[in-house]
C-alpha distance (Angstrom), angle and dihedral (degrees) to the residues before:
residue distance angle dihedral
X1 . . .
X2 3.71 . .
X3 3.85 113.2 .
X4 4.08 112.7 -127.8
X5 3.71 119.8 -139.4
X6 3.91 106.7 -125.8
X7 4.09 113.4 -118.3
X8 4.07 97.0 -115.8
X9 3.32 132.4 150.5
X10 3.87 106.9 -126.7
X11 3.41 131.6 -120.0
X12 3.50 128.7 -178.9
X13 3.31 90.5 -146.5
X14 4.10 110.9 42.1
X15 3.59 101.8 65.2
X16 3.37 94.4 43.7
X17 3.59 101.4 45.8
X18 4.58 80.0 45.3
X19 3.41 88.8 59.1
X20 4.08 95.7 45.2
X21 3.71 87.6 60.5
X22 3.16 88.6 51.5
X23 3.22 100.6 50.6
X24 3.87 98.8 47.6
X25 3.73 90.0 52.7
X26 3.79 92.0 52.5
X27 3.59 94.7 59.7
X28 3.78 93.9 56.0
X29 3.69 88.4 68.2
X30 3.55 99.6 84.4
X31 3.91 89.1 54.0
X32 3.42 89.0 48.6
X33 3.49 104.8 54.0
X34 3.76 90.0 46.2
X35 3.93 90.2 53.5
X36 3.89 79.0 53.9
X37 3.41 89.1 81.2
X38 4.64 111.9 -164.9
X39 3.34 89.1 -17.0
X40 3.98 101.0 152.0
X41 3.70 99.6 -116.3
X42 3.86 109.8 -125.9
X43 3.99 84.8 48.5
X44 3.73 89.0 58.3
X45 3.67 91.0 49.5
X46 3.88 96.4 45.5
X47 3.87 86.9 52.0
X48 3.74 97.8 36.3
X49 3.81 82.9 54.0
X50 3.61 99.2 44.5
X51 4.00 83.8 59.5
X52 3.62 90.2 49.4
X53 3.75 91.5 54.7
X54 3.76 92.0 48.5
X55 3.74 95.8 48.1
X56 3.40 93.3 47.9
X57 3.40 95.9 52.4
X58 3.86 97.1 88.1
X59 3.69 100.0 32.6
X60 4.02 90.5 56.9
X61 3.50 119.2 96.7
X62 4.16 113.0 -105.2
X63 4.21 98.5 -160.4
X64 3.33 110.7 120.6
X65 3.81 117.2 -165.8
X66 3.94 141.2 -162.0
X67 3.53 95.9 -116.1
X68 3.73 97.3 43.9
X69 4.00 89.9 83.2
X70 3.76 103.1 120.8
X71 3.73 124.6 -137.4
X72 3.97 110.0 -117.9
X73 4.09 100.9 -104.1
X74 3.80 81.0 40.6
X75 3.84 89.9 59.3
X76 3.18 90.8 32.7
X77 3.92 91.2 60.3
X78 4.09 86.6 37.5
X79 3.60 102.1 54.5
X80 3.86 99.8 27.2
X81 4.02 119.4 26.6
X82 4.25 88.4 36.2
X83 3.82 92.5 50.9
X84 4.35 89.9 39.4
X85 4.53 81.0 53.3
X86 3.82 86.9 46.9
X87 3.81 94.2 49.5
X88 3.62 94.4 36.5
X89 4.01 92.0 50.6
X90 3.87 99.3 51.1
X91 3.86 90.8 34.6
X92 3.43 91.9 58.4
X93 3.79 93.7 37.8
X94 3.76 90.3 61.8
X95 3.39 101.4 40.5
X96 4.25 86.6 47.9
X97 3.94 86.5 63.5
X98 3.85 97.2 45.2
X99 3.84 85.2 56.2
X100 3.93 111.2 34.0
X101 3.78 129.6 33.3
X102 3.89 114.3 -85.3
X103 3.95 105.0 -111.2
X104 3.97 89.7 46.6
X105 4.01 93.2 56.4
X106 3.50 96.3 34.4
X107 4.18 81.3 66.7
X108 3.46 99.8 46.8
X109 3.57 87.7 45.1
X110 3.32 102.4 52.9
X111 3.38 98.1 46.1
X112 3.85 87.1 97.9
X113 3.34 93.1 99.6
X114 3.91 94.0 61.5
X115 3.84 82.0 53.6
X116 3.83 87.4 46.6
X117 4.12 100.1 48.9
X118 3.57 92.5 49.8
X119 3.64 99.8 45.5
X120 4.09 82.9 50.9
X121 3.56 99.3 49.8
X122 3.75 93.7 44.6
X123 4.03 92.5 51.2
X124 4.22 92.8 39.9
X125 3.67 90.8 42.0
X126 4.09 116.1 17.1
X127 3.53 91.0 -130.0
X128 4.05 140.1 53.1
X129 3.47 105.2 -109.4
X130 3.91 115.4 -135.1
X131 3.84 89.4 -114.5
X132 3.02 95.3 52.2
X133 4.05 99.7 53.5
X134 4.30 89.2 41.7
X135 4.55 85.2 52.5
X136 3.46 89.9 43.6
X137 3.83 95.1 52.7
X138 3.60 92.3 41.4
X139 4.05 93.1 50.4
X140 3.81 88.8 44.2
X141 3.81 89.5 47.8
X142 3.92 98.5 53.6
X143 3.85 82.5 48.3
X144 3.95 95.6 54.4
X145 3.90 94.2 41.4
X146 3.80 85.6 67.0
X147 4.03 97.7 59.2
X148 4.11 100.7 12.3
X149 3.53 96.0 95.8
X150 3.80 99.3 49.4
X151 3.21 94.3 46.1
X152 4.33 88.6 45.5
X153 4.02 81.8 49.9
X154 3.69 95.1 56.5
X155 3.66 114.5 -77.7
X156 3.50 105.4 113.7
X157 4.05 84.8 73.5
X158 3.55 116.0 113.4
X159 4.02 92.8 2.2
X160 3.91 99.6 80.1
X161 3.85 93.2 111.0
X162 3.47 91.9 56.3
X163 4.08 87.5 51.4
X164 3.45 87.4 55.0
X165 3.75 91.6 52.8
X166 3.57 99.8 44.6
X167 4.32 80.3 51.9
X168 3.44 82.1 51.3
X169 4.05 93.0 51.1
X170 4.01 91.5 41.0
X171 3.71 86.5 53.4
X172 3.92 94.7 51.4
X173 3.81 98.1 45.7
X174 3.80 91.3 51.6
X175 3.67 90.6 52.1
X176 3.61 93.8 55.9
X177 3.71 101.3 31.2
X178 4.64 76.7 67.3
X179 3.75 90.2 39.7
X180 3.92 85.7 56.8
X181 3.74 87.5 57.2
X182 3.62 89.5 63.4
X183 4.43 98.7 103.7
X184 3.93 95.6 -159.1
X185 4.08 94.6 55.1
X186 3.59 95.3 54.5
X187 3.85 97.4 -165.4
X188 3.66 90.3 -175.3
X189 3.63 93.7 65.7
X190 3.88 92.5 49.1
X191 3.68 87.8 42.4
X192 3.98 88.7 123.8
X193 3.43 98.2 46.0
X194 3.61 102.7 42.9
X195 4.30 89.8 49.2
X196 3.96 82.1 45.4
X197 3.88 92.5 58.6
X198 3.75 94.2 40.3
X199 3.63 87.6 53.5
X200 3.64 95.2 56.0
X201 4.49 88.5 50.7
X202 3.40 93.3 56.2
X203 3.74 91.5 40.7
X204 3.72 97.0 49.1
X205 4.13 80.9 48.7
X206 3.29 92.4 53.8
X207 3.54 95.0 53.7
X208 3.66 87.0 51.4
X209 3.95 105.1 43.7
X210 3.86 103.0 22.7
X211 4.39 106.4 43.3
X212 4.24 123.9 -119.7
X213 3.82 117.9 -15.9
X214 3.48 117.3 -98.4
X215 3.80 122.5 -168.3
X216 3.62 112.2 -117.8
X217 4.06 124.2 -133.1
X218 3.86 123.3 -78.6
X219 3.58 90.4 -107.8
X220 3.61 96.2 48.0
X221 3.82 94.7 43.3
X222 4.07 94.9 49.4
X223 3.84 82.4 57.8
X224 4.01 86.9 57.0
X225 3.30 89.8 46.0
X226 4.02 89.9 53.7
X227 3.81 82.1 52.1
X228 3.58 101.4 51.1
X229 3.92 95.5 43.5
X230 3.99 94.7 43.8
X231 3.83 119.2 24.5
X232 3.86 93.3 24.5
X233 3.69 103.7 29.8
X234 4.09 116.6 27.9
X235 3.52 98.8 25.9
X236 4.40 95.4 43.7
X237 4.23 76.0 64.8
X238 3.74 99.9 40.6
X239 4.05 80.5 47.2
X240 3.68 96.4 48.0
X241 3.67 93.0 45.7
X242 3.92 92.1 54.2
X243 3.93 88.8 46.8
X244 3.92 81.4 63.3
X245 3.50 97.8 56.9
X246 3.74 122.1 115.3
X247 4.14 89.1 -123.4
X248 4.30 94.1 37.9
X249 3.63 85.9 137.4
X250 4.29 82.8 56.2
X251 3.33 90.5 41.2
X252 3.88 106.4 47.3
X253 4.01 78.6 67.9
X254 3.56 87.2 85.9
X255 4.11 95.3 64.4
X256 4.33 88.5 69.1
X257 3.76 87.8 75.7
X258 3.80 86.7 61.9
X259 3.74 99.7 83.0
X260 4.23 86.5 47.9
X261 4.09 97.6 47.0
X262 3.80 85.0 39.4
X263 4.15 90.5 58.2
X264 3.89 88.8 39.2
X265 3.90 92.8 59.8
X266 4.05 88.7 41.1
X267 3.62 82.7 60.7
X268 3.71 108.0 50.3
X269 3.56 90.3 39.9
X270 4.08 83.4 64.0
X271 4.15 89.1 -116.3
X272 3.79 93.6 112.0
X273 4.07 133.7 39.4
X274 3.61 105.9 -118.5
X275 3.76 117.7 -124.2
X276 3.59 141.9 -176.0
X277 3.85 95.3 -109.7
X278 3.95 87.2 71.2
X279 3.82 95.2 81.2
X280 3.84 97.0 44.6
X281 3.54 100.1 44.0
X282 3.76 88.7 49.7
X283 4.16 83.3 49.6
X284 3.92 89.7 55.6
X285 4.01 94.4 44.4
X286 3.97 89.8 47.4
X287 3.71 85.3 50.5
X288 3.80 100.6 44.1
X289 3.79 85.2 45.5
X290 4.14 94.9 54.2
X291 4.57 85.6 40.5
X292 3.85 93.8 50.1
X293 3.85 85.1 51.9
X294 3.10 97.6 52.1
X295 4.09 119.3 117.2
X296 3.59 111.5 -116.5
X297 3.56 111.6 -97.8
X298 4.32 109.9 -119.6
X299 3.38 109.9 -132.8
X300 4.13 117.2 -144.8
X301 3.39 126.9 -131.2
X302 3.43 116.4 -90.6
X303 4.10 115.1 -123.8
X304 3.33 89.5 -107.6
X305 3.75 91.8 62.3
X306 3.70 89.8 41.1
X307 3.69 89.8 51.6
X308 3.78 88.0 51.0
X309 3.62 101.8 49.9
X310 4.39 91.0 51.5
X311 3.45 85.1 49.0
């Protein structure tokens, strides 16, 4: 399948500014989901979902067009494999924090976008850029310095099933942050829909894997709520929007400094010890961000080449 390029008019400012949004809302999901309290994990993410879908459903775009018919394994990839990543991404997410401390799955998690950047460059360029490798190890670094040496001390005991999950979650947002780049799906328009059906997964396997629904507390269902509305619902359109900028695989830089905001709220909401690796690894993520970026530089042609080619 050949991806389109979406007819926008670019600003240098929109899609980054989308994916900023994003980004900050992101990194309130770790707080979150501890405020969540025992919350059985694919419950949470059926209700946080259901939220999603209803928040969304005035925000989304209502224009239908001619040409947005989809063929039947496109709808079939639409309406079925995108709401499957969606389930399987916050599933996973919320089952990662129930099983491994916060910081620790918040970096495996969110190294999606590493997954994400590459996959870009390689389809808008056929190649991966030397820039883009050196950012991406830098932003991935600053992340890792946060939660390396707990988990080198010990801490990745006991918790490797929720590493595996939050794998399993880094692996599912990347594939849908490229499936978003796809122009003729428009997964921002279907927003409700799609958070709608991936509701009703994770709620059929709760039903299945977690016992008879039980409504949670009012304190513990307004923080769904804030989950739904922000994480799951305004940010999936700021995200989608960016993902439709001409430079997405510029933009998607933005989603390294996830892990690091992420951390910072853990700590002034008294979850997290604060430490001086904080400031530094945000530093190195900032700066992996700006080198990933970066245009490739053209190289001229040496004189001997020039030479060559008069000749």
């Amino acid at each position: 399948m050949q991806l389109q390029r979406p007819h926008l008019t670019h600003s240098p400012w929109l899609g980054g500014s989308a994916a900023a949004l994003a980004v900050l809302l992101w990194a309130l999901v770790p707080l979150l989901a501890n405020q969540a309290g025992d919350l059985p994990p694919l419950r949470l993410s059926a209700l946080a979902l259901l939220a999603g879908a209803l928040g969304t459903l005035p925000m989304a775009r209502r224009r239908r067009h001619r040409d947005a018919a989809l063929r039947p394994l496109e709808g079939g990839v639409v309406y079925l494999g995108v709401p499957l990543l969606t389930a399987g991404a916050v599933g996973a997410c919320f089952a990662a924090f129930n099983r491994a401390p916060a910081e620790q799955v918040a970096l495996i998690l969110y190294t999606w976008p590493v997954l994400f950047l590459l996959a870009s460059q390689w389809r808008a360029l056929g190649r991966l850029p030397g820039n883009c490798l050196l950012g991406t190890s830098l932003a991935f670094s600053g992340a890792a310095l946060l939660v390396g040496p707990q988990a080198l001390n010990g801490g990745a005991s006991g918790s490797w099933v929720g590493y595996l999950l939050a794998a399993l979650g880094a692996l599912c947002w990347a594939l849908y942050s490229l499936a978003g780049q796809v122009a003729a799906w428009r997964l921002g328009d279907r927003m409700p829909h799609l958070l709608l059906i991936a509701s009703l997964l994770t709620g059929t396997a709760s039903l299945a894997l977690e016992g008879t629904i039980a409504l949670p507390a009012r304190d513990t269902l307004v923080i769904v709520v804030a989950l739904g509305l922000g994480p799951y619902g305004l940010a999936m359109l700021a995200w989608d929007r960016a993902m439709r900028d001409p430079l997405a695989h510029r933009v998607g830089n933005l989603a390294h400094g996830v892990p690091v905001v992420a951390t910072l709220f853990l700590v002034l909401a008294g979850v997290s010890v604060p430490y001086w690796r904080l400031p530094l690894a945000a530093v190195l993520v900032v700066a992996g961000s700006v080198v990933a970026a970066a245009e490739p530089k053209r190289v001229a042609p040496s004189f001997f080449r020039r030479a060559f080619r008069r000749s």
